[in-house]
C-alpha positions as a Markdown table, in Angstrom:
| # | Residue | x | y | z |
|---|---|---|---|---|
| 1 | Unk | -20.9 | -22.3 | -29.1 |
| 2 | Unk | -21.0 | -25.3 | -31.5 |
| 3 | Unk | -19.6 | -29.0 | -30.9 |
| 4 | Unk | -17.8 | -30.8 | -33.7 |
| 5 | Unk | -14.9 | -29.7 | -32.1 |
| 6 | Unk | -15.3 | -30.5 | -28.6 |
| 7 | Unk | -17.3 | -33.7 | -29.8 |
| 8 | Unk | -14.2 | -34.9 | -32.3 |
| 9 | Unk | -11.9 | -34.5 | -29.0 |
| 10 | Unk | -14.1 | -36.8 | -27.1 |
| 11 | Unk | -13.6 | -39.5 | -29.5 |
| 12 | Unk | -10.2 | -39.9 | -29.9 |
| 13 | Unk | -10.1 | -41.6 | -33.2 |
| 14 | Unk | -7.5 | -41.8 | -35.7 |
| 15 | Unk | -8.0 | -40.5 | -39.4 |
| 16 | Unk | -9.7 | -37.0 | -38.2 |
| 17 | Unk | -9.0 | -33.7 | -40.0 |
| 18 | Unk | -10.3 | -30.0 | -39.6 |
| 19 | Unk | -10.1 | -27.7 | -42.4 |
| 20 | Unk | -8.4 | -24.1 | -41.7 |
| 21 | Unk | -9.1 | -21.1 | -43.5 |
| 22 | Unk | -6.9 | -18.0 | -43.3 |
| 23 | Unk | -8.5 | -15.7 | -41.2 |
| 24 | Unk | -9.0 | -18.3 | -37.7 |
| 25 | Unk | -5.3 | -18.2 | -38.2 |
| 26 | Unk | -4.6 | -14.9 | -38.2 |
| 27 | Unk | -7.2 | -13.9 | -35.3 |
| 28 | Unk | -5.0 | -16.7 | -33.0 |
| 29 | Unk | -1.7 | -15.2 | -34.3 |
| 30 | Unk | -3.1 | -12.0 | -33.7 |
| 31 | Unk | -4.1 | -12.3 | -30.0 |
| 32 | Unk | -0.9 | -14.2 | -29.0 |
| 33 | Unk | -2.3 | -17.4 | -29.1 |
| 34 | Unk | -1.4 | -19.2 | -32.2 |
| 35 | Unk | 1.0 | -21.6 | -30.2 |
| 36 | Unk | -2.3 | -23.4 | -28.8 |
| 37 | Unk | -2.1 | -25.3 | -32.5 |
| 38 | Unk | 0.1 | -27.3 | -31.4 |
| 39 | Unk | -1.3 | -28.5 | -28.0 |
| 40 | Unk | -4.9 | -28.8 | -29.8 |
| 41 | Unk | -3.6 | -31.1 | -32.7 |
| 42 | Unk | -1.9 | -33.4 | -30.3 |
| 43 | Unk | -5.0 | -33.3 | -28.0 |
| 44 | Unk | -7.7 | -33.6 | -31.2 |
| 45 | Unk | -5.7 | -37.1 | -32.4 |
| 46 | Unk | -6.0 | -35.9 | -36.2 |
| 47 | Unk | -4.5 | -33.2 | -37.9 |
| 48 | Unk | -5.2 | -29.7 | -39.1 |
| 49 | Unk | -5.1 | -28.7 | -42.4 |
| 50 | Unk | -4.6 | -25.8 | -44.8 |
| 51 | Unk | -4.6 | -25.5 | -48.5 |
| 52 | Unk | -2.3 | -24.2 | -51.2 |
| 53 | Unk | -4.3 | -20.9 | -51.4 |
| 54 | Unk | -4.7 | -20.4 | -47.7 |
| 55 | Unk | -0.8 | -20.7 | -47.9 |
| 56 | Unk | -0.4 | -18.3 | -50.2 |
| 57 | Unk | -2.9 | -15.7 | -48.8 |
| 58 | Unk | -1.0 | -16.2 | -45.1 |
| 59 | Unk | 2.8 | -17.1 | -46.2 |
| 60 | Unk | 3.9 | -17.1 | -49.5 |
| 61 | Unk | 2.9 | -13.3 | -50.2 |
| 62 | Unk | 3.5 | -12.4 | -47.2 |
| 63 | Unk | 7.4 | -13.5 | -47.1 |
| 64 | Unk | 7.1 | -10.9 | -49.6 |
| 65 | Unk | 6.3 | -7.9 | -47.9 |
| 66 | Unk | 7.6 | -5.9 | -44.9 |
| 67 | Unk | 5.0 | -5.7 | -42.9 |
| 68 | Unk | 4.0 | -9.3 | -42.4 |
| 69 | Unk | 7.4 | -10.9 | -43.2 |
| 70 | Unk | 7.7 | -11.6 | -39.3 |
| 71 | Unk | 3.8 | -12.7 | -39.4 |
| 72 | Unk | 4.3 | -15.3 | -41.9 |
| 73 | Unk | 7.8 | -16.4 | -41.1 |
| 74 | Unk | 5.6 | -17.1 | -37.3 |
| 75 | Unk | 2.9 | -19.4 | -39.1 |
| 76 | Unk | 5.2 | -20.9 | -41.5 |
| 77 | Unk | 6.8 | -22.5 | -38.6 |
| 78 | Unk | 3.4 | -24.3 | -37.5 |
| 79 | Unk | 4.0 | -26.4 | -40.6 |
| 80 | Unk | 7.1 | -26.9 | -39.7 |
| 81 | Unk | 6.5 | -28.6 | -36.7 |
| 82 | Unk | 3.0 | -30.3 | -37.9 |
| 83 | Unk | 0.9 | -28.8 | -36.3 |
| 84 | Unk | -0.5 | -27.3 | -39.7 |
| 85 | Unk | -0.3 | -29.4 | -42.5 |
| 86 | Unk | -0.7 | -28.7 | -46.1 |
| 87 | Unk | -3.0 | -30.2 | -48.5 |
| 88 | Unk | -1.0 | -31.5 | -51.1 |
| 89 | Unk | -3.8 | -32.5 | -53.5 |
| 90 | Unk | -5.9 | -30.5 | -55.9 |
| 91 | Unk | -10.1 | -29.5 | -55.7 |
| 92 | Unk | -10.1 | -26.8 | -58.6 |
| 93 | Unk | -12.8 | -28.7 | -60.3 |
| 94 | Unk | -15.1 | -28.3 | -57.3 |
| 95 | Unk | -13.6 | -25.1 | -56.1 |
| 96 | Unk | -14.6 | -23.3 | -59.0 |
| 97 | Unk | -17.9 | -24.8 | -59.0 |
| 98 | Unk | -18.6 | -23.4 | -55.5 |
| 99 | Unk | -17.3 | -20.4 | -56.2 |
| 100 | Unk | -19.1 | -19.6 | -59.2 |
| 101 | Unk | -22.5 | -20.7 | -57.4 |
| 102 | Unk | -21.6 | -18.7 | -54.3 |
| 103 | Unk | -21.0 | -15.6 | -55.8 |
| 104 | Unk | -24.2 | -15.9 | -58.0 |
| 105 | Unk | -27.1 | -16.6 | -55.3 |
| 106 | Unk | -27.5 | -13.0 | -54.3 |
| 107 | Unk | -28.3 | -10.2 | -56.8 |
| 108 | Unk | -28.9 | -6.5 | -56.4 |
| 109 | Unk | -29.7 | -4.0 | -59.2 |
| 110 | Unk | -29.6 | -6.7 | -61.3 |
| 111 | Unk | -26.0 | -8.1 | -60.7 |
| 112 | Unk | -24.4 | -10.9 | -59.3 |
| 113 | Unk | -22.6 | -9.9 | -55.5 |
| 114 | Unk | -19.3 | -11.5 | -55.3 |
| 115 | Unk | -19.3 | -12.3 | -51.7 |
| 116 | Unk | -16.9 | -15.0 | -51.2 |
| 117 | Unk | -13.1 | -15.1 | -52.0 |
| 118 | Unk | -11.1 | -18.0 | -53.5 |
| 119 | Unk | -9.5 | -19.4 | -50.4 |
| 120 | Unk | -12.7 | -19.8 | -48.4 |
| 121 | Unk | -14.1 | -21.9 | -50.9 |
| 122 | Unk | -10.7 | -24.0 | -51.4 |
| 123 | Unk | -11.1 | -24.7 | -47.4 |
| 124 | Unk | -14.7 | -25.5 | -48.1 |
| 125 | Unk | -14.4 | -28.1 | -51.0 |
| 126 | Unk | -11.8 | -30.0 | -49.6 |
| 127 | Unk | -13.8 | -30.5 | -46.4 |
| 128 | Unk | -16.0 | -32.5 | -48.6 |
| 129 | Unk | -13.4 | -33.9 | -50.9 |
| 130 | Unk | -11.5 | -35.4 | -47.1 |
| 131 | Unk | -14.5 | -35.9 | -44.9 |
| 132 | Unk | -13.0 | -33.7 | -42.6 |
| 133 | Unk | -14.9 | -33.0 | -39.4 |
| 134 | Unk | -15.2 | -29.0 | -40.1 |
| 135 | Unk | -14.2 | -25.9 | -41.6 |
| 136 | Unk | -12.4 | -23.5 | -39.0 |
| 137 | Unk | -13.4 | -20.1 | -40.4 |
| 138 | Unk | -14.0 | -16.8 | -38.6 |
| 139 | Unk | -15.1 | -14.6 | -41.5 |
| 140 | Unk | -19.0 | -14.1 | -41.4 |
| 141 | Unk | -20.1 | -13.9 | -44.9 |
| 142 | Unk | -19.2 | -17.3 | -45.5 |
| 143 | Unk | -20.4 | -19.1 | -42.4 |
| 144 | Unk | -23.7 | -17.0 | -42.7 |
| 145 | Unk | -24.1 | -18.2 | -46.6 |
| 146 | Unk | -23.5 | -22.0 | -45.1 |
| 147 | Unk | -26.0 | -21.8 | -42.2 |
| 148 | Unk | -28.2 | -18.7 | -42.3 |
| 149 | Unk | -28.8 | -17.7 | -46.3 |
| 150 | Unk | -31.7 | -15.4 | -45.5 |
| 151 | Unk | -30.3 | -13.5 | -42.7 |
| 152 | Unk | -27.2 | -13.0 | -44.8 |
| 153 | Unk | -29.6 | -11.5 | -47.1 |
| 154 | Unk | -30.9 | -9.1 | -44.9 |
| 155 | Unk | -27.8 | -8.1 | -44.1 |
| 156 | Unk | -26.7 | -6.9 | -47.6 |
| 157 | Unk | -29.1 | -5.3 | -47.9 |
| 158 | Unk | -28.7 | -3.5 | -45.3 |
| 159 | Unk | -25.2 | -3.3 | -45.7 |
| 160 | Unk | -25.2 | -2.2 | -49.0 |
| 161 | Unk | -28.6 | 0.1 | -49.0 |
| 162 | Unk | -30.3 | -1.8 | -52.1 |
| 163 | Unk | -33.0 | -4.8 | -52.6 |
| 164 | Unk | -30.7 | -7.6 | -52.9 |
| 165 | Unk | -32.8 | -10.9 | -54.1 |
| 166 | Unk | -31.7 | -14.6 | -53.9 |
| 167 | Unk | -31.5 | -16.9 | -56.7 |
| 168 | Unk | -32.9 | -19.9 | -55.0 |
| 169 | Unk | -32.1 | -22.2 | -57.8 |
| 170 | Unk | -28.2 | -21.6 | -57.0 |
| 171 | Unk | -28.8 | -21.6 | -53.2 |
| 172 | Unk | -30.1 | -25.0 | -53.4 |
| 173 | Unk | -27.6 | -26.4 | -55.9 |
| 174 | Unk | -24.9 | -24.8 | -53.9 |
| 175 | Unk | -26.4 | -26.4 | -50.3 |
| 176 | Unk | -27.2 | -29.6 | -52.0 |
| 177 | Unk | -23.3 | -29.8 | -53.1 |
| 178 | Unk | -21.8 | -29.1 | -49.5 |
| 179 | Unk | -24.1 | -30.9 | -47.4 |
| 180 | Unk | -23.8 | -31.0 | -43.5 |
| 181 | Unk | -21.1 | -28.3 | -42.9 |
| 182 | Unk | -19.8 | -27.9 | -39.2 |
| 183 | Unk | -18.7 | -24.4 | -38.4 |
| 184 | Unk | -16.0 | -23.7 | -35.7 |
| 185 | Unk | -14.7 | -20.5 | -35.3 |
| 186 | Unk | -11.2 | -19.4 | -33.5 |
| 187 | Unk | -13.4 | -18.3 | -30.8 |
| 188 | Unk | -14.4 | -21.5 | -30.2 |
| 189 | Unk | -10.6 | -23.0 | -30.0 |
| 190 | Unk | -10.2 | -20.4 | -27.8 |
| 191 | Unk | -12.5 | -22.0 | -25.6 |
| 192 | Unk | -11.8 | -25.3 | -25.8 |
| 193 | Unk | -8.1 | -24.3 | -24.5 |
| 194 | Unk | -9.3 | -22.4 | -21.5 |
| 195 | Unk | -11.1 | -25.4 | -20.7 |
| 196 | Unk | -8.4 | -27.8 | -21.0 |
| 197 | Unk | -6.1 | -25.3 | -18.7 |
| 198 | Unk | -4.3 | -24.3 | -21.4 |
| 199 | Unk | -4.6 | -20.8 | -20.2 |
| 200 | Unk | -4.1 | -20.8 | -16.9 |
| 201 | Unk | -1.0 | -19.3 | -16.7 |
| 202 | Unk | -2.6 | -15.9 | -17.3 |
| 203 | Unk | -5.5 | -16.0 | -15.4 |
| 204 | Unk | -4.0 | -14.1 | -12.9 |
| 205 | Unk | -6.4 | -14.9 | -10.4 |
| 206 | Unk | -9.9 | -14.0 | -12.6 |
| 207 | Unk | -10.4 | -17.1 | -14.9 |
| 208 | Unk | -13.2 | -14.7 | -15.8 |
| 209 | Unk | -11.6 | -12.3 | -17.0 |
| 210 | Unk | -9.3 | -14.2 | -18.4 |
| 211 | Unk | -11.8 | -15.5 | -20.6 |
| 212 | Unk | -13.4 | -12.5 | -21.6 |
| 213 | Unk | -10.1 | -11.5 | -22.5 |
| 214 | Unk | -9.8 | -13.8 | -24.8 |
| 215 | Unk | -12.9 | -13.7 | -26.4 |
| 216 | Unk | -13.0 | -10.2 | -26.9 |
| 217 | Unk | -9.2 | -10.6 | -28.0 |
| 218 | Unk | -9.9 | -12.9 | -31.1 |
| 219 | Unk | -13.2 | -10.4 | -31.8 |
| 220 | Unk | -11.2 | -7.4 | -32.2 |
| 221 | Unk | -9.2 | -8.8 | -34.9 |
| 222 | Unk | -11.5 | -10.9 | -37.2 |
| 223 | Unk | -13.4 | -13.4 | -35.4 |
| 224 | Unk | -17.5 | -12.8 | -36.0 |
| 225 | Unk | -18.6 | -13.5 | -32.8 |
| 226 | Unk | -21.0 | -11.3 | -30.6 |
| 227 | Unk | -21.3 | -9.6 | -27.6 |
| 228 | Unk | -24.3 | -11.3 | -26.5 |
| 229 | Unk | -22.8 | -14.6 | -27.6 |
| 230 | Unk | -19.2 | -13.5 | -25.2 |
| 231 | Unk | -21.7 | -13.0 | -22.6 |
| 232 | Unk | -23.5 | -16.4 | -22.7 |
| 233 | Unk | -20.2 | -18.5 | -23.2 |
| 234 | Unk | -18.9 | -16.6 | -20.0 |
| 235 | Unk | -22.2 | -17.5 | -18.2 |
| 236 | Unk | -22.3 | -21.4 | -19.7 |
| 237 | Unk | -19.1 | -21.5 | -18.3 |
| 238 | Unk | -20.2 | -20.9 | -14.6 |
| 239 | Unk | -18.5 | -16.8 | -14.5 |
């Protein structure tokens, strides 16, 4: 599991921010456990942040549908209170920048793959823009392009059944223009909750379980994290 998290806890100072995309959001929501937000900002000393298009991809279009009305009337409330708060600033500059490079490092019969959406890289230049100490995103394409380009390859390829090839031109330009990127996934808040007891209330005498549970909770519904990685997390934490 990675640290920025847990380390930015430790150090309790003032001016910190995280960067939210949509889906770490939805995957809490999801399994029930969108209210730890609000315990985790106040615990964290800084503030969690989303921006205009991860709005729009998790309220403002859904207020406009039946099935997710309820959904998005639920998150909208975490801004409400604070506990998300919305970037009122503008990165389209940089976004589309990013996004243009991102979606033209991998090729395959001859053809750029689009392979990254809008809102991702939003989340990802304003982490730069603000300094922030991550970027909480559970979708895998994107976190794979940030820390493991070639395996990400590999995986289109097989994914898709065709040679794909990597400009490495655009990969560099694209890594040399995000820098040092910490990843934290919702699996990884998860975490960090049951640690802090936040979750004790449903242990129900197995903290093991309950944090398998959990785990496998926020997998099911969008976090990329593996079964071998739910096993070692259970076994770092002493279960």
């Amino acid at each position: 599991m990675r640290q920025p998290f847990r380390k930015a806890l430790a150090e309790r100072n003032s001016g910190k921010a995280l960067i939210f995309d949509s889906g770490p959001i939805i995957s809490l929501v999801m399994n029930n456990c969108g209210w730890i937000l609000r315990p985790l900002s106040k615990r964290y000393n800084g503030n969690f942040y989303i921006t205009r298009e991860v709005q729009n991809e998790l309220i403002d279009k859904p207020l406009n549908s039946k099935r997710f009305k309820f959904e998005a009337m639920y998150i909208k409330e975490f801004l409400d209170s604070g506990s998300l708060k919305l970037i009122d600033d503008n990165a389209d500059v940089e976004t589309n920048r990013l996004l243009r490079l991102a979606n033209s490092i991998f090729r395959a019969d001859k053809e750029d793959l689009r392979i990254i959406q809008r809102g991702e890289i939003e989340s990802l230049a304003f982490l730069k823009k603000m300094h922030a100490d991550g970027l909480v995103v559970d979708e895998r394409t994107l976190r794979m392009l940030i820390e493991e380009p070639l395996q990400l390859r590999k995986l289109l390829t097989k994914k898709l059944y065709k040679n794909v090839t990597i400009d490495r031109s655009n990969l560099r330009q694209f890594q040399k223009l995000i820098g040092d990127v910490k990843i934290i996934r919702s699996s990884e808040l998860c975490v960090i909750a049951f640690e802090l007891g936040l979750m004790d209330k449903y242990a129900d005498g197995s903290k093991r379980e309950l944090l398998d549970g959990l785990l496998w909770g926020v997998k099911l519904r969008g976090c990329s994290i593996s079964n071998k990685e739910i096993e070692r997390v259970i076994k770092l934490e002493g279960y």
